[in-house]
C-alpha positions, 0 to 999 in steps of 0.5 A: 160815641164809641158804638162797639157792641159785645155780648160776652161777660167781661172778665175782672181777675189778678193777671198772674201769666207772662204773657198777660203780664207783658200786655199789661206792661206794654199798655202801661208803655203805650199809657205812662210813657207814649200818651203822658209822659210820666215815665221813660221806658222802652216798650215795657214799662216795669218797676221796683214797686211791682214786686210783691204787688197784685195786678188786677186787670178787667179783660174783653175776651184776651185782651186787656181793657183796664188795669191796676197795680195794688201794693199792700201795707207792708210793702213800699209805696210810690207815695213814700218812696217818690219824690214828686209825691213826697213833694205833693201830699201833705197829709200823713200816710196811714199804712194798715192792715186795710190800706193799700195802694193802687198805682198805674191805673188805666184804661186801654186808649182803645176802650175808652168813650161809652160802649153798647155792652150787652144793651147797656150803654157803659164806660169800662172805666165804670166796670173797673172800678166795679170790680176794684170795689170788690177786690177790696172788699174780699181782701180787707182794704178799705183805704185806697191811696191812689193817683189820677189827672185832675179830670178823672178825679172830678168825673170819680166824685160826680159818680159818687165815689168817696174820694178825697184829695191828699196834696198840698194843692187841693184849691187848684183844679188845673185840668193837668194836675196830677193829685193823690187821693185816698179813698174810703170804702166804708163812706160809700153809699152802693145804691148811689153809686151801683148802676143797675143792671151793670153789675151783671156785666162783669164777672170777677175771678179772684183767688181761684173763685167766680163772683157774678154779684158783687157783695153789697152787704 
C-alpha cells in the first residue's frame, strides 16, 4: 500500500488555464498513448472532442491527480463519431438536456493504490468520482455515457455505482475489454455509495463557488 500522507484538502475544479491544461494533456499522453496504447500522440494528447468540452480534474496541491473531459448533448460525442464505439455499442444514444459524455477518464499512475489522507485510508479514484457526482448534480446530468477497462467497471459496480453496460459484448468479461457504460445518477443510493467522513477531503470549486459538502438531497 501506497503509505504517502497529506494534511491539505484536495482541490476538485474545471481546468481552464494553459498551463493546467498542457498537464492534463501531458497525463492523457502518459495514460492514452505510453500505458494503453489507445491513441498515437506525441507528448500531448489532444483532440477535436475537446472543443466546446469541460475538463474536470481533482489537483493534490498543483498537481493533477484525476481527470475527466465532459462533453454536453449538443456537442459531438466519441461514442457517435468513432468507429470502434459505433462498432460496440448496441444500444441507442440518448442525447438530452441531462446527458453528457464523459471521456479520458484517468487517474495520474503516480496516485493510484490507497492513500493516508488525512487519517483516511482512500483511493483518489474514490475522491474523484466524489466530486464527478457533484459536478453532475450542479449542471443537471443525470445520464453519463462514458468508457473504462473491464476491471474499473467491475471495481465502480462493487462500490455501488449504477452502471450499466452499452456494448454488444455484455456476457464477456475479458480483463481487456474496453466497454461503454451509462450511468444513471437518479439509481444511486448515496448512504451506500458515500463513505463517511470522505467527503470532507475534497473541496469542489465549480463556476466560481467552493462546496465543501456535496448536496445529497
Amino acid at each position: 500500500m501506497n503509505q504517502r500522507i497529506t494534511q491539505k484538502k484536495l482541490i476538485a475544479r474545471l481546468i481552464v488555464t494553459e498551463e493546467e491544461r498542457a498537464q492534463a494533456f501531458r497525463l492523457r499522453h502518459d495514460i492514452f498513448t505510453e500505458e494503453l496504447g489507445w491513441t498515437d500522440s506525441e507528448k500531448y494528447e489532444t483532440d477535436e472532442f475537446d472543443v466546446g468540452s469541460d475538463f474536470l480534474g481533482l489537483f493534490d496541491g498543483n498537481k493533477l491527480v484525476a481527470f475527466t473531459r465532459i462533453t454536453k448533448h449538443t456537442s459531438p460525442w466519441m461514442f457517435e463519431k468513432v468507429d470502434v464505439f459505433k462498432l460496440l455499442i448496441d444500444q441507442p444514444l440518448v442525447k438530452t438536456l441531462d446527458s453528457v459524455e464523459s471521456t479520458r477518464y484517468f487517474v495520474s499512475r503516480n496516485f493510484r493504490g490507497q492513500h493516508q489522507i488525512n487519517g483516511y485510508k482512500v483511493f483518489y479514484s474514490q475522491l474523484f468520482l466524489y466530486s464527478f457526482y457533484e459536478y453532475c448534480l450542479m449542471k443537471g446530468a443525470r445520464k453519463v455515457y462514458c468508457v473504462f477497462l473491464m476491471p474499473i467497471f467491475r471495481l465502480l459496480r462493487r462500490q455501488g455505482l449504477p452502471i450499466y453496460r452499452i456494448d454488444s459484448k455484455r456476457k464477456s468479461s475479458a480483463k481487456n475489454l474496453t466497454v461503454p457504460t451509462v450511468i444513471d445518477w437518479e439509481l444511486l443510493d448515496p448512504k451506500k455509495f458515500f463513505k463517511t467522513g470522505l467527503l470532507e477531503l475534497v473541496s469542489i470549486k465549480i463556476d466560481s463557488n467552493y462546496f465543501n459538502k456535496f448536496l445529497l438531497t
